[in-house]
C-alpha positions in Angstrom: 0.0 0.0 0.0 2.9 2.5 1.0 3.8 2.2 -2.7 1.1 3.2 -4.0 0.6 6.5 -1.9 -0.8 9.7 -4.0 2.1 10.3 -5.3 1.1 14.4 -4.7 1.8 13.4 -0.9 -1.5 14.7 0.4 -5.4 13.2 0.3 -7.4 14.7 -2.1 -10.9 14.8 -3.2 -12.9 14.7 -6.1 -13.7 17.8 -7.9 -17.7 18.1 -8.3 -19.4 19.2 -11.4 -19.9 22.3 -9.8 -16.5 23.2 -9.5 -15.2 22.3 -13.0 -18.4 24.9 -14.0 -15.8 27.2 -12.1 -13.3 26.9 -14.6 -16.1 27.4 -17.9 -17.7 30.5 -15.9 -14.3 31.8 -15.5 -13.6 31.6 -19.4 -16.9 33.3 -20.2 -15.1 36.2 -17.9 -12.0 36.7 -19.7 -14.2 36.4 -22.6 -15.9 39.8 -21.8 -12.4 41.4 -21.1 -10.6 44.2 -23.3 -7.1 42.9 -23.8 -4.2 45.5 -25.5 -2.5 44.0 -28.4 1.3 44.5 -27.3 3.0 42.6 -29.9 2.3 41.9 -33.6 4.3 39.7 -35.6 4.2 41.9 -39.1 5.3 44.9 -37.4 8.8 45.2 -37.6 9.5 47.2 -35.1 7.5 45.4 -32.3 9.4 43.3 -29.2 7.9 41.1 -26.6 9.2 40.0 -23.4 8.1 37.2 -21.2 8.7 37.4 -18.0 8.4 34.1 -15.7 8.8 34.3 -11.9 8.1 30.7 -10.3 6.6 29.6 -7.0 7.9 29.1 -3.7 10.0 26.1 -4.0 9.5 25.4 -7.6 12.3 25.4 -10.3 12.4 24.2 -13.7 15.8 23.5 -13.9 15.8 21.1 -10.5 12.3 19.6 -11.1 11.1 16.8 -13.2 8.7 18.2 -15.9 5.5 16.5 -14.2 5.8 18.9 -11.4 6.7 21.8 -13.3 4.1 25.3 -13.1 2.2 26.9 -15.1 4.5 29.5 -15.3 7.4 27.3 -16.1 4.8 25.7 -18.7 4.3 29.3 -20.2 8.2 29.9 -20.1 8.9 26.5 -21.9 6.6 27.4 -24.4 7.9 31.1 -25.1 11.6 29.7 -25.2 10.8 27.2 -28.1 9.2 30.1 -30.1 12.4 32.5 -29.8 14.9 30.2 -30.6 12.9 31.0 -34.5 11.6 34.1 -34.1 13.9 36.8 -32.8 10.8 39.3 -31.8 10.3 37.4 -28.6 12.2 37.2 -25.8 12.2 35.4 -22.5 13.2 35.8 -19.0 12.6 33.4 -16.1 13.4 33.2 -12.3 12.9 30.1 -9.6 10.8 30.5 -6.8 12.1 31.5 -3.3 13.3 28.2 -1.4 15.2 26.9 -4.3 18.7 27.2 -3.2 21.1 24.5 -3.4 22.0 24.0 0.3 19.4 23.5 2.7 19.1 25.7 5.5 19.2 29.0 3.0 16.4 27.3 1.2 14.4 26.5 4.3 14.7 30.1 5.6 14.2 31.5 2.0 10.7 29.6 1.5 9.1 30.3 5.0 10.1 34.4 4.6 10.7 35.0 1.3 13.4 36.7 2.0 14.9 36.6 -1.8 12.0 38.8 -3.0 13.8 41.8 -3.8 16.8 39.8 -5.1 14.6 38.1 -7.4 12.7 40.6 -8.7 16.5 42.3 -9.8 17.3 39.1 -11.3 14.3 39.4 -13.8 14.7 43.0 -14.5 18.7 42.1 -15.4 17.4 39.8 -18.2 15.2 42.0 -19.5 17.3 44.8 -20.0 19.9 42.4 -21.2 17.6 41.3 -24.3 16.3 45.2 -24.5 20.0 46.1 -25.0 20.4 43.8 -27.9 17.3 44.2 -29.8 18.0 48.3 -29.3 21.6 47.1 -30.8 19.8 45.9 -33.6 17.0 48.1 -34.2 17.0 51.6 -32.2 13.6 52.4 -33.3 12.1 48.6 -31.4 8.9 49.1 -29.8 9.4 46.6 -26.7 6.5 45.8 -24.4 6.6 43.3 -21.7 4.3 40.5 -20.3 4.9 39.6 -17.1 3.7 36.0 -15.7 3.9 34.5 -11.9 2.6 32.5 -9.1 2.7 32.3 -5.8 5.1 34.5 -4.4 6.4 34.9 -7.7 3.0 36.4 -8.8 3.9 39.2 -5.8 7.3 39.3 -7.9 5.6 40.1 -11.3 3.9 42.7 -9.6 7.0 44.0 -8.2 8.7 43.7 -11.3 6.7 45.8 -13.6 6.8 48.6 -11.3 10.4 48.4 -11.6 10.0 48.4 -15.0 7.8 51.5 -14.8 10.0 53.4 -12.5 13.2 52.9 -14.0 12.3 52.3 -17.7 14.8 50.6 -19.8 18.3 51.1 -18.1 21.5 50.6 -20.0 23.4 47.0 -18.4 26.8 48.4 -19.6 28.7 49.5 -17.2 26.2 49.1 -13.9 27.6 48.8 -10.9 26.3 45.5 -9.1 26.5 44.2 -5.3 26.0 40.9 -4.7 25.5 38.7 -1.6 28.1 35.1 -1.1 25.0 33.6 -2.6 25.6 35.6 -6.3 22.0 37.6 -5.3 21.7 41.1 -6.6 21.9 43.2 -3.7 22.6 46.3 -5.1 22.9 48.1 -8.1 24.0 51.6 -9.6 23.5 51.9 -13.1 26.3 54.7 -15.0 24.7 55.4 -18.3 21.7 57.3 -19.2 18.2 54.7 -19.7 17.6 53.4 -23.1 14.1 53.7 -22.8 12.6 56.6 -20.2 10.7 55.7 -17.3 6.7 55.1 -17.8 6.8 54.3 -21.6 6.9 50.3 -21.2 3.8 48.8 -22.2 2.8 46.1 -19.9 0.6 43.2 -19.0 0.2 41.1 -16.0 -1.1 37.4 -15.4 -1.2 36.6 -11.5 -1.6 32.8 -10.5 -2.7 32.4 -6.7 -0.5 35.5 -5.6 0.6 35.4 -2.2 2.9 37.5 0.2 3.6 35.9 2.8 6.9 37.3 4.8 9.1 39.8 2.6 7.0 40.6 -0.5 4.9 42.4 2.0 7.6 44.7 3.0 7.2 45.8 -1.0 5.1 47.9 -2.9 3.6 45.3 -5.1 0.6 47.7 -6.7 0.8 47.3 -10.9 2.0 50.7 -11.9 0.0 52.9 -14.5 1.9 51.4 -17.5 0.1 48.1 -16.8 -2.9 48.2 -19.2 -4.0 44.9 -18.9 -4.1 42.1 -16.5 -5.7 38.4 -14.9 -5.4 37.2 -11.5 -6.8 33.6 -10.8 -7.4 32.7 -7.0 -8.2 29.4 -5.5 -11.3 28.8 -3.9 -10.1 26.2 -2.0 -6.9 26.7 -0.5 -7.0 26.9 3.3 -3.9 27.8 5.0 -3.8 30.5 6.8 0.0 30.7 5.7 -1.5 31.6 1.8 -4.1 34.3 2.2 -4.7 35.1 -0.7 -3.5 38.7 -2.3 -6.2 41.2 -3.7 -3.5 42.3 -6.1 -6.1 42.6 -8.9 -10.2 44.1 -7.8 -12.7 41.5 -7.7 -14.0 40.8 -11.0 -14.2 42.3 -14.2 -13.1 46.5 -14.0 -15.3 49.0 -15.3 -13.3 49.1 -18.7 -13.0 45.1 -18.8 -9.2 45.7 -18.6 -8.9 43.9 -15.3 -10.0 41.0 -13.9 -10.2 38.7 -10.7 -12.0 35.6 -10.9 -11.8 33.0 -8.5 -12.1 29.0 -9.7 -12.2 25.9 -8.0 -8.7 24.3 -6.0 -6.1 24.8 -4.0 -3.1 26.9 -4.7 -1.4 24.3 -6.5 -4.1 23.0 -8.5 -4.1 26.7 -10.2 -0.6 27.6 -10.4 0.4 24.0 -11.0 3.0 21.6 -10.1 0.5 18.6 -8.9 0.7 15.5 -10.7 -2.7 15.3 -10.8 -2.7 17.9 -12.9 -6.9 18.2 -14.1 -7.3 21.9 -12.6 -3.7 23.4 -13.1 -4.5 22.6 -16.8 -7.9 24.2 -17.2 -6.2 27.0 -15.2 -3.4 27.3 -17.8 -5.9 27.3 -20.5 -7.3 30.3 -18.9 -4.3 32.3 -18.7 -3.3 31.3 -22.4 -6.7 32.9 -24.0 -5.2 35.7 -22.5 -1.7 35.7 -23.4 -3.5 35.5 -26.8 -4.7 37.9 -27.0 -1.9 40.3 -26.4 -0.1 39.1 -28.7 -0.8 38.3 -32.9 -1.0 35.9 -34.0 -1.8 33.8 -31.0 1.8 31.6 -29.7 0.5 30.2 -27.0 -0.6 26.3 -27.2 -3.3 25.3 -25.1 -3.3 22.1 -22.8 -5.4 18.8 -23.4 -8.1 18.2 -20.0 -9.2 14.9 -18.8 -12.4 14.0 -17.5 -10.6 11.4 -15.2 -11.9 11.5 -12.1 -8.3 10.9 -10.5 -6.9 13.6 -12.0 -9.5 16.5 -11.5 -9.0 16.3 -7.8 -8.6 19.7 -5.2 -5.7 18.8 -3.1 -5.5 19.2 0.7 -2.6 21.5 0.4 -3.0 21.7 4.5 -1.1 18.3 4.9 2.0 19.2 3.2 3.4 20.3 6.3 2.0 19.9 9.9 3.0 23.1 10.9 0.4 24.7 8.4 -2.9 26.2 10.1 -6.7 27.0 8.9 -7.9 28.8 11.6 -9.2 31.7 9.0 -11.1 29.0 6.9 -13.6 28.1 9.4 -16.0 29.8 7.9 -15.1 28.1 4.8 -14.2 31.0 3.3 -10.4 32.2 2.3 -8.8 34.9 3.9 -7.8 37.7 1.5 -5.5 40.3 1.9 -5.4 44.0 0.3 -2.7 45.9 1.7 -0.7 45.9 -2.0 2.4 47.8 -0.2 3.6 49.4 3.2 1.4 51.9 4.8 4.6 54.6 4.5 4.7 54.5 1.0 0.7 56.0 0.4 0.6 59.2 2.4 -1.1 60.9 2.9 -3.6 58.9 1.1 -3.3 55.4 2.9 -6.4 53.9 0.6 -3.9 54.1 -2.3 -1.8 50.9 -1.3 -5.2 48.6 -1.2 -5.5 49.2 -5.0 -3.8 49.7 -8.2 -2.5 52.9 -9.5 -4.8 53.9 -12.1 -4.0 53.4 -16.1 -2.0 55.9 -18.0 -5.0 56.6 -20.5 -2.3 58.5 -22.7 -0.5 55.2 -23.0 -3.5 53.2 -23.3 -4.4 55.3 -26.4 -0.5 53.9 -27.9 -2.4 50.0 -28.8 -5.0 48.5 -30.2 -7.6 47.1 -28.3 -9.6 43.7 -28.8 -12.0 41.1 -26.8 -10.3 38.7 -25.5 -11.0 35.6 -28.2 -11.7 32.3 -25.6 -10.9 28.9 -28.4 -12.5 25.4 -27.7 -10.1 23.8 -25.4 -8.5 20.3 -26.2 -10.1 17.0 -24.8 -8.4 14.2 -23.4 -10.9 11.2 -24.3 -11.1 8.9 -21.5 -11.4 5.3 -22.9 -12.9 2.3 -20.9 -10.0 0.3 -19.5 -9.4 -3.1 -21.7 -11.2 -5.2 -19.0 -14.4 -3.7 -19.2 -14.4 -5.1 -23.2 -13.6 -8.8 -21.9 -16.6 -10.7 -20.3 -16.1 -12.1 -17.2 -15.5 -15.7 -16.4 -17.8 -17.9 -15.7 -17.1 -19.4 -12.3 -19.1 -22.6 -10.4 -21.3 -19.6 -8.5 -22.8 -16.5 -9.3 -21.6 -12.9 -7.4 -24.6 -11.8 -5.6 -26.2 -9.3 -7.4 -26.2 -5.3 -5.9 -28.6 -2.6 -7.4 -27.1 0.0 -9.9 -26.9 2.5 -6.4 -25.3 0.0 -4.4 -22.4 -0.8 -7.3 -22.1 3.6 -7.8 -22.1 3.5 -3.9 -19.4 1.1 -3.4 -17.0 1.9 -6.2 -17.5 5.9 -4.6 -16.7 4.6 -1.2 -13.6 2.4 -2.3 -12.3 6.1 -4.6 -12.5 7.8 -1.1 -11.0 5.3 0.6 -8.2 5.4 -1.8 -8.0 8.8 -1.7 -7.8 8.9 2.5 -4.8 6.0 2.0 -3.0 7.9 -0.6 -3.4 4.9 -3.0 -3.5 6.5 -6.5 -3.3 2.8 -8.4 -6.7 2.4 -6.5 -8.6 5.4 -6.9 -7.8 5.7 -10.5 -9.0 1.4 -10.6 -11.8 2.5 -9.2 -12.7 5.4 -11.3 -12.0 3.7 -14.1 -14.6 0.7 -12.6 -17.2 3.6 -12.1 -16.7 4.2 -15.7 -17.7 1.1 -17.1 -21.2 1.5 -15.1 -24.4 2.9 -16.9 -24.0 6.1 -15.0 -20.1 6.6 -15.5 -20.6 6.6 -18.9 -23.8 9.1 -18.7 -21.3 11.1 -16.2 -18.4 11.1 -18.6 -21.1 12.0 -21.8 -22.3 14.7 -20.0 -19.1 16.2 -19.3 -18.4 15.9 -23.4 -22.0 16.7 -24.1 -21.0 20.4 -21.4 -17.5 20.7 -23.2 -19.8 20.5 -26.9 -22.1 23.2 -26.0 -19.5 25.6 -24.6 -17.4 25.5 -27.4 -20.0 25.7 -29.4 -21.3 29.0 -27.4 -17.6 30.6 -27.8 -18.0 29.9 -31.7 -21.3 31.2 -32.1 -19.8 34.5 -30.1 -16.8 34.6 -32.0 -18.9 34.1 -35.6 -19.6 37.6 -37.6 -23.1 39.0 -36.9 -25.2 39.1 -39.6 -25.7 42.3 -40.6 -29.9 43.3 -41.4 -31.1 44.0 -44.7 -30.7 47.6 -45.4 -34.8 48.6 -46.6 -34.8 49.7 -50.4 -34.3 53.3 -51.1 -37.4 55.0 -51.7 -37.4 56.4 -55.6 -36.0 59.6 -56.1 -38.2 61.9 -58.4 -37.3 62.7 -61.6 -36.2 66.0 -61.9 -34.8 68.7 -65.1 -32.2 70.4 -62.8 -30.7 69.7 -59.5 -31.5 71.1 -56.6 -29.5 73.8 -55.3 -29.7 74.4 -51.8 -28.5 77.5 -49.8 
């Protein structure tokens, strides 16, 4: 049995109907929003930049691919598409907690005391690649997208207000200080910027943000030259260690600019990482209609979902450590937090750090805006397993025969058994079992029969209106001489 443990390393439970609706309400959201375009392939003057700050304790480089992020997903796929086209470019940092020896990584992921380090080390790389493409082409229009989660969502925050402060500043010749570790301390730059401060257009995508420790030390609010941006929170994560950060206002803004929307899981299963991996992928097919949408044509490639019941799970994120509490969940509701950045750095005006500073409209005048286009997402067919196509032997006596509830309710109480053990061979046995049943299979049609009539809602959205019949023009008179009017 030990072998067989959830290989996640925590019990998890099945995700209802209802919350996968989460997931489709959510798309009709981002479906309604504005987005800028920032980038557009036949324009040669126009640059991109992705920037990718990871989790707490998550790095590409030291994971196996199964656990990476969404972010490290979006990074992967940004990296393949500028090794051919030189108009994109790519930055990407670990998470706090990912140093090599073990007590700086323990102290690292319970403050998060890298934050500021971290956020220097993604604005180096993106002035490095601003540099060169300025090299190249001094007339480059370079915009920037900026991608995190976690505390590396505070991070993205924190890092385009950098970028909006300082602009573009010149690498050569800046002056850096740097801890035994190799962080970025310090830093004087020498030369004058290569692009002023406040002229970097900007969007932000926000997985799960959390501040925890250092980050909120920071002022993390998304500076005027952010014209666009998503936050997705979890519903159900329930440590009171990850309150969740208000970085973003509650739902849709007033332009359809912004947006907050809140879908079903824990932290993980919307910034990714899990093995069981149903809801981090829908989540990632969320963020990717929007990263779509900034850019033209669309680079992003959206992720296949699975119906499996094993895999669309919410973990217990709770019992990754026992030193994690929920005394804020009671209610059953998740903490939030709003302070965006010390009280000090808002006065007189101490409302300012619970918000965003407003757009720069003068900016937002610069691009071209467009809905945000939602595509039909990618289906994992989930096929019978072999044994439910060969009949079962005939043996001297006969199983005694249960009713069609009593078979749904057994298989049901054997997945959450499974699920309380940690046995992942046996809950995904049993879900497969339940799918061989009358009802599974009405369960796992009605799913496709859901994921038919949305995509064909978003296509019927997306089709050209037609336009009415314009009435025949009434018949002009004849007349000898036109009509001169004074």
């Amino acid at each position: 049995m030990g072998r067989d443990r959830h290989p996640d390393g925590v019990r998890v439970d099945p995700a209802t109907p209802a919350d996968l609706e989460t997931y489709a309400e959510a798309s009709r959201q981002i479906g309604r929003m504005q987005a800028p375009l920032l980038h557009r392939q036949d324009k040669v003057d126009s640059r991109l930049f992705v920037m990718a700050f990871d989790g707490t304790g998550n790095d590409m480089d030291a994971q196996p691919r199964e656990n990476w992020t969404n972010v490290a997903l979006i990074y992967e796929q940004a990296r393949e598409l500028q090794k051919t086209n030189p108009t994109i470019g790519t930055g990407y940092v670990a998470g706090p907690g990912t140093q090599d020896h073990k007590i700086p990584a323990l102290i690292d992921g319970i403050t998060g005391r890298t934050f500021e380090s971290r956020v220097e080390a993604g604005y180096d790389q993106f002035i490095g690649q601003a540099k060169k493409w300025l090299a190249d082409n001094p007339s480059a229009d370079i915009s920037l997208a900026a991608v995190g989660f976690s505390r590396g969502a505070e991070q993205a925050a924190a890092f385009t207000r950098l970028v909006h402060e300082r602009g573009i500043q010149n690498p050569d010749g800046a002056k850096y200080e740097r801890n035994a570790a190799g962080e970025i301390t310090g830093v004087i730059y020498t030369r004058p910027p290569l692009v002023a401060p406040g002229v970097v257009k900007q969007a932000a995508v926000l997985l799960d943000p959390v501040g925890t420790g250092e980050p909120m030390k920071h002022d993390r609010r998304t500076p005027p030259s952010v014209l666009g941006g998503l936050q997705l929170s979890a519903l159900h994560e329930q440590r009171d260690q990850f309150k969740s950060t208000e970085a973003l206002e509650p739902g849709l803004s007033r332009d359809g600019r912004f947006l907050q929307v809140w879908v079903a899981g824990a932290h993980s299963n919307i910034g990714g990482s899990y093995k069981a991996n149903g809801l981090s992928d829908r989540s990632f097919n969320l963020i990717a209609d929007y990263l779509n949408s900034v850019v033209d044509p669309p680079v992003f490639t959206k992720r296949a979902e699975s119906m499996d019941p094993a895999l669309n799970v919410i973990h217990r994120s709770y019992e990754h450590q026992w030193v994690y509490t929920q005394r804020g969940y009671r209610d059953g509701v998740r903490d939030v937090v709003e302070r965006l950045a010390p009280a000090a750095v808002c006065r007189p005006e101490p409302r300012a750090c619970l918000e965003r500073e407003p757009t720069d409209e003068r900016l937002a005048a610069t691009v071209e805006w467009r809905a945000v286009r939602t595509t039909p997402n990618p289906q994992i067919e989930t096929p019978l397993p072999e044994a439910a196509l060969t009949p079962p032997a005939i043996t001297g006596q006969a199983p005694p025969l249960r009713s069609p509830k009593e078979e749904v309710d057994a298989l049901f109480e054997r997945i959450a058994s499974s699920a309380e053990n940690r046995d992942a061979a046996g809950m995904r046995k049993a879900s497969q079992e339940y799918l061989r049943l009358e009802s599974g299979r009405d369960w796992l049609q009605s799913g496709r029969e859901h994921n038919a009539t949305v995509a064909a809602e978003r296509a019927a959205e997306l089709a050209p209106q037609p336009q009415p019949a314009l009435a025949p023009a009434p018949e002009t008179p004849e007349v000898a001489n036109p009509v001169m009017r004074r």
